[in-house]
C-alpha positions as CSV (number, residue, x, y, z in Angstrom):
1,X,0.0,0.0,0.0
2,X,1.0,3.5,-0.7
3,X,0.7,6.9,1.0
4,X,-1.8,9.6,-0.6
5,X,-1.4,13.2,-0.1
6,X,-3.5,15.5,-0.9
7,X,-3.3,19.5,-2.4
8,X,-3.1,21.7,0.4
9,X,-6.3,23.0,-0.5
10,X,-6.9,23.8,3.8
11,X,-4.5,24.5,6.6
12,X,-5.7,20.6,8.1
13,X,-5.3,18.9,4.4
14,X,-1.4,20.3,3.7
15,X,0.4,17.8,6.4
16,X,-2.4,15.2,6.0
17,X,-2.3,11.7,4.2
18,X,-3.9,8.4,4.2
19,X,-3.5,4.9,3.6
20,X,-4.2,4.3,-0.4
21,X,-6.8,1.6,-0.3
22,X,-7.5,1.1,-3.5
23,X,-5.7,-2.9,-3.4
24,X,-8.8,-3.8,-0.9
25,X,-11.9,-5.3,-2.1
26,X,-15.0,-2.4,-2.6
27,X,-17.8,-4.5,-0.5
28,X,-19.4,-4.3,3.0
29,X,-18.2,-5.9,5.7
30,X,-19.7,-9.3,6.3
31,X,-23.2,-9.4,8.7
32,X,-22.7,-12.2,10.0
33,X,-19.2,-11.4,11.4
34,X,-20.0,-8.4,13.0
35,X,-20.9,-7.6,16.7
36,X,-22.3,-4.7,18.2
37,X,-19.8,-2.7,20.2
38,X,-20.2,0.1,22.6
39,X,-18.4,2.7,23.8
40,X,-17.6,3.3,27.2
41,X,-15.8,6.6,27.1
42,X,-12.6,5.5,29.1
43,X,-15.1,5.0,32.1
44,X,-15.6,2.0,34.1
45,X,-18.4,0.0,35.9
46,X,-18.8,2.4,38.3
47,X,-19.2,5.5,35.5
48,X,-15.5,6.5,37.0
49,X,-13.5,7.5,34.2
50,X,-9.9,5.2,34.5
51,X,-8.6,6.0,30.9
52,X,-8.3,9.4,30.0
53,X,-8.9,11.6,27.0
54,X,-11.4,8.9,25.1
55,X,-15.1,9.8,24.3
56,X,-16.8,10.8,21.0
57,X,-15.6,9.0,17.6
58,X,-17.2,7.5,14.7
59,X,-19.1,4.8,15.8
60,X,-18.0,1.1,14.9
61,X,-18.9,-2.1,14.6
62,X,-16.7,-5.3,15.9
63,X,-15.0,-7.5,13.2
64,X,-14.9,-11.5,14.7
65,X,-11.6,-12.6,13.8
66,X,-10.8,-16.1,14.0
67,X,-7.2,-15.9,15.8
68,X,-7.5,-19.6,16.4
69,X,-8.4,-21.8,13.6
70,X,-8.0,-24.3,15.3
71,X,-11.3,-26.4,14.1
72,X,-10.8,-25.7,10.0
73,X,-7.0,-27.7,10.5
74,X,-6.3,-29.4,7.1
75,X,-9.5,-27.8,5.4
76,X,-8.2,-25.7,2.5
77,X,-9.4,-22.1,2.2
78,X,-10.0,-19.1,-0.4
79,X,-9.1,-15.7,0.1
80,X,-12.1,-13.9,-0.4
81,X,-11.6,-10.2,0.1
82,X,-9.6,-7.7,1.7
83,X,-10.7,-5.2,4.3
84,X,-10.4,-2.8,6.0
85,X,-11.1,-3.2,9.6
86,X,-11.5,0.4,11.6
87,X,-10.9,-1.3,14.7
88,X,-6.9,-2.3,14.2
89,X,-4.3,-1.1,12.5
90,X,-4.0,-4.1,9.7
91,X,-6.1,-5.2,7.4
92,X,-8.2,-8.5,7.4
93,X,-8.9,-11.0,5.2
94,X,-12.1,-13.0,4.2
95,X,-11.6,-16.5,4.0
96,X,-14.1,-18.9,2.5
97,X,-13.1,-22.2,3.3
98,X,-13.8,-25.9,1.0
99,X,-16.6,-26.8,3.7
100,X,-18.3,-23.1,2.6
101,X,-17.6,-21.6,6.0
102,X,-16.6,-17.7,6.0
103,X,-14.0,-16.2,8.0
104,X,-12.1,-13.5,9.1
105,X,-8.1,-13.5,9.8
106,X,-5.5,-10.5,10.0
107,X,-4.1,-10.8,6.5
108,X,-0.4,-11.0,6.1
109,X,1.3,-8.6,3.5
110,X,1.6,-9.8,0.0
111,X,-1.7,-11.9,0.7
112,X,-3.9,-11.9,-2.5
113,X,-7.5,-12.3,-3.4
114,X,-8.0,-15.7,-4.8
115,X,-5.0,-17.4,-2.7
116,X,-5.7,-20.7,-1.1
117,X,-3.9,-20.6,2.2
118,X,-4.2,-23.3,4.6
119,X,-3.8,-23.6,8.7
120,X,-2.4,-27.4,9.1
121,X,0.5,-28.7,11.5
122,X,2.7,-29.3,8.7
123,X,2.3,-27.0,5.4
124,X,4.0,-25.3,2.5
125,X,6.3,-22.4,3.4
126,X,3.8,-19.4,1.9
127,X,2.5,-16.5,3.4
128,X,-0.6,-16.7,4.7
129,X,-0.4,-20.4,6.1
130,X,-0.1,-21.3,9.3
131,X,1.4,-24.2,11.0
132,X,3.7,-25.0,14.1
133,X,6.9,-23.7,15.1
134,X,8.4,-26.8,14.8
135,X,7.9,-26.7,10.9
136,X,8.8,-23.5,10.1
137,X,12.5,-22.8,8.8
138,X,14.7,-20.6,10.7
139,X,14.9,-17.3,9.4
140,X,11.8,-16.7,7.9
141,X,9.2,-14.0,8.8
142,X,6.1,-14.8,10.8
143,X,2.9,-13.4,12.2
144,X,-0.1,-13.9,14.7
145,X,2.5,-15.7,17.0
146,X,1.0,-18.0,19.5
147,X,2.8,-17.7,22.7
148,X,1.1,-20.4,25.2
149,X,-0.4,-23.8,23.4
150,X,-3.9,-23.3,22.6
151,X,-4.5,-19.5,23.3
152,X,-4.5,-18.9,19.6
153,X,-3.0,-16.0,18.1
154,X,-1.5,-13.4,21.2
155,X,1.4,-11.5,19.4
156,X,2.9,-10.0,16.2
157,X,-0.7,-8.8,15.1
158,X,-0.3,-4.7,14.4
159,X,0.4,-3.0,11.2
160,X,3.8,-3.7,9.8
161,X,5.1,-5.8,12.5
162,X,7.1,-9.3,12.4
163,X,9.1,-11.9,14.2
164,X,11.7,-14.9,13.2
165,X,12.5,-18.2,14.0
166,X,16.2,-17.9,15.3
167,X,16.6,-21.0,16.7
168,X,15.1,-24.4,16.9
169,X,17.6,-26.5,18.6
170,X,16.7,-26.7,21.9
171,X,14.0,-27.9,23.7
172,X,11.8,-25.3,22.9
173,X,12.2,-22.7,19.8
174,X,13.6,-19.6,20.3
175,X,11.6,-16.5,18.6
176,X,12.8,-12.7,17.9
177,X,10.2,-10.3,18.7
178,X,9.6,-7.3,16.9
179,X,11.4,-5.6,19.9
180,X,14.3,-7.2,19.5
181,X,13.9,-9.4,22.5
182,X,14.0,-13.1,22.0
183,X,11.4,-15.2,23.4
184,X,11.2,-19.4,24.2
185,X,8.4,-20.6,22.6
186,X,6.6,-24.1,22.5
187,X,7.3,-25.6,19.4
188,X,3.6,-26.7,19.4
189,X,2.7,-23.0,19.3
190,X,1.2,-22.0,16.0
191,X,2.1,-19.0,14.0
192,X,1.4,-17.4,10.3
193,X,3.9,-17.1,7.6
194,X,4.5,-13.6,6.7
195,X,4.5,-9.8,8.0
196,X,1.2,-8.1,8.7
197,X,-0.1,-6.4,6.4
198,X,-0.7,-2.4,5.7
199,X,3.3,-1.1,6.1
200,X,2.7,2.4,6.0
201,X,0.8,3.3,8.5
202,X,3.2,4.2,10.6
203,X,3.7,7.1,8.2
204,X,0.0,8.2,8.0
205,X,0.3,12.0,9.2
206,X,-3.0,12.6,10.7
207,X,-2.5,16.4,9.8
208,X,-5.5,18.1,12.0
209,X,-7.2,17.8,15.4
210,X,-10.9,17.0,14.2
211,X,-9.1,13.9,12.6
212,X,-8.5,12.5,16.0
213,X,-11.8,13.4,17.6
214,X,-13.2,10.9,14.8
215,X,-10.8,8.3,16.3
216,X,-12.2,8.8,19.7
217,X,-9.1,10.9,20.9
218,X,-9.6,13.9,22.9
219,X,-7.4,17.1,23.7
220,X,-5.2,16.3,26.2
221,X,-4.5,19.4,28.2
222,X,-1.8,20.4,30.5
223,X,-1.9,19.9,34.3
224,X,-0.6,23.9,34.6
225,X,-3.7,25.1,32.9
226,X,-5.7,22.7,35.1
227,X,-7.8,24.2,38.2
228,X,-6.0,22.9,41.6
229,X,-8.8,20.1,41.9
230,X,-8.2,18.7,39.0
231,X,-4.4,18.3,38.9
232,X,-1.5,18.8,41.5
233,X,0.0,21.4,39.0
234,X,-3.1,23.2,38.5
235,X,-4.0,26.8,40.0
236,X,-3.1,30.1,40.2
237,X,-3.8,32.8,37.4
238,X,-3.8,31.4,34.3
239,X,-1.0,29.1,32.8
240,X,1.5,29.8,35.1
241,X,4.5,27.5,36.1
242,X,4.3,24.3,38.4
243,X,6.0,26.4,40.9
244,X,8.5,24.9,43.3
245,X,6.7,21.4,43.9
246,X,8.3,18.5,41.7
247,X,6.7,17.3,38.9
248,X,3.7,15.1,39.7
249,X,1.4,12.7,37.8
250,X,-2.4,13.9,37.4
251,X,-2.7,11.6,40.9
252,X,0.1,13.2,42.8
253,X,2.7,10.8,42.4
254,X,6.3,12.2,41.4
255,X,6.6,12.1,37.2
256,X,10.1,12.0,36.6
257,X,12.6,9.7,37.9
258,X,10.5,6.8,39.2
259,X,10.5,3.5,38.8
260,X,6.7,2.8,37.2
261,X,7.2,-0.9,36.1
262,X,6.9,-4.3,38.1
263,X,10.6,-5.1,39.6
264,X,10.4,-9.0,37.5
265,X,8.4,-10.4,34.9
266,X,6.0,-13.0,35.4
267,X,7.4,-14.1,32.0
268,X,11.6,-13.7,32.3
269,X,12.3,-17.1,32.6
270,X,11.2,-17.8,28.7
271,X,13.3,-14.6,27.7
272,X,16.6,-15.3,26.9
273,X,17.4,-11.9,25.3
274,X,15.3,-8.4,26.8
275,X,14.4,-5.8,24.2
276,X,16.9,-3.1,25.9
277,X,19.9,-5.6,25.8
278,X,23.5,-4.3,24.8
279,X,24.5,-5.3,21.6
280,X,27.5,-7.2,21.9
């Protein structure tokens, strides 16, 4: 996919672009895999709001994607259509499968209309298909990683991102991240051969603020220009300076210079190299 820009015929269209979509298939989304989904505003249960600057938005409806596919194993299947799906960054994929069931996946990139891609323990090397670790060749770029047997796909799902197979001579197979970090992984894990699909959008420019308010974004505002109930920073006459308190957080913790993540992860046993490791 390519980027489109547009003339500068406003102030918000001169740094915008878009995604080009013209490669995806012109048709509605498919009723029967939709589901209803509503917005809670970054409130929770209790109406309290816990995630900040969220409300508004175009409203959406839920694309069910089959992460699993676990039940169509060995049962051959047609790529349908591609879509757009406005509630991820990739695209998806509509897969009709030989037993006339339909289906919706995160497509891979490179993953064309017509393809027959298949989801079988042991399967051709070609993007789209997926298949356990133990069968896929080092080196080569996969998607929709499984990271505990029978979960279904966990990891490697967003816009542009992949992992590889580095090793597969131990006991367990040993997986690069996109962060760099290398993970142990059950060879009975399933993953996707391939990179996920739409590349670019990591160099969409959104270009004005109304574009994010359709996304469900709201301003986010600085604690300074805050009254004092609302933020530790807030107060005084007009935007004036923190003063001579330390930074906080909007719940009067300190901001800068504190630790803000667990001491160990739950998970550090089955990762032999951490994304922020030294190069050697």
């Amino acid at each position: 996919m390519a980027i489109k820009k547009y003339k500068p015929t406003t102030p918000g269209r001169r740094n915008m672009s878009v995604v080009d979509y013209s490669e995806l298939s012109d048709v509605k989304p498919r009723k029967s895999l939709l589901a209803k989904q509503s917005k809670t505003a970054g409130r929770n249960n209790q109406g309290r709001v816990t995630v900040r600057h969220r409300g508004g938005g175009v409203k959406r409806r839920y694309r069910i994607i089959d992460s699993k596919r676990f039940d169509k194993l060995d049962i051959p299947a047609i790529v349908e259509t591609l879509e757009y799906d406005p509630n991820r960054t990739a695209f998806i994929a509509l897969l009709k499968y030989d037993d006339g069931e339909r289906r919706y996946i995160i497509a891979p990139d490179k993953l064309k209309v017509g393809a027959k891609i298949v989801c079988s323990a042991k399967a051709k090397i070609k993007v789209g298909n997926r298949m356990k670790i133990r069968n896929i060749p080092v080196g080569f770029n996969i998607c929709d990683l499984e990271m505990k047997e029978g979960r279904g796909a966990q990891a490697i799902k967003s816009a542009g991102s992949t992992g590889k197979i580095v090793s597969l001579d131990t006991e367990m197979a040993q997986v690069m991240m996109p962060s760099g970090a290398v993970h142990f992984i059950s060879k009975e894990c399933f993953a996707t051969i391939g990179v996920v699909s739409n590349l670019d959008h990591s160099n969409v420019r959104i270009g004005k603020a109304g574009r994010m308010r359709m996304m469900g974004r709201r301003p986010q505002v600085l604690g300074k220009s805050m009254n004092a109930t609302d933020h530790p920073h807030g107060g005084g006459e007009g935007h004036t300076a923190i003063g001579p308190k330390t930074p906080k957080t909007p719940w009067g913790k300190p901001a800068l210079g504190v630790k803000t993540r667990r001491r160990k992860k739950y998970s550090d046993k089955l990762i032999l190299k951490k994304r922020r490791s030294k190069k050697k």
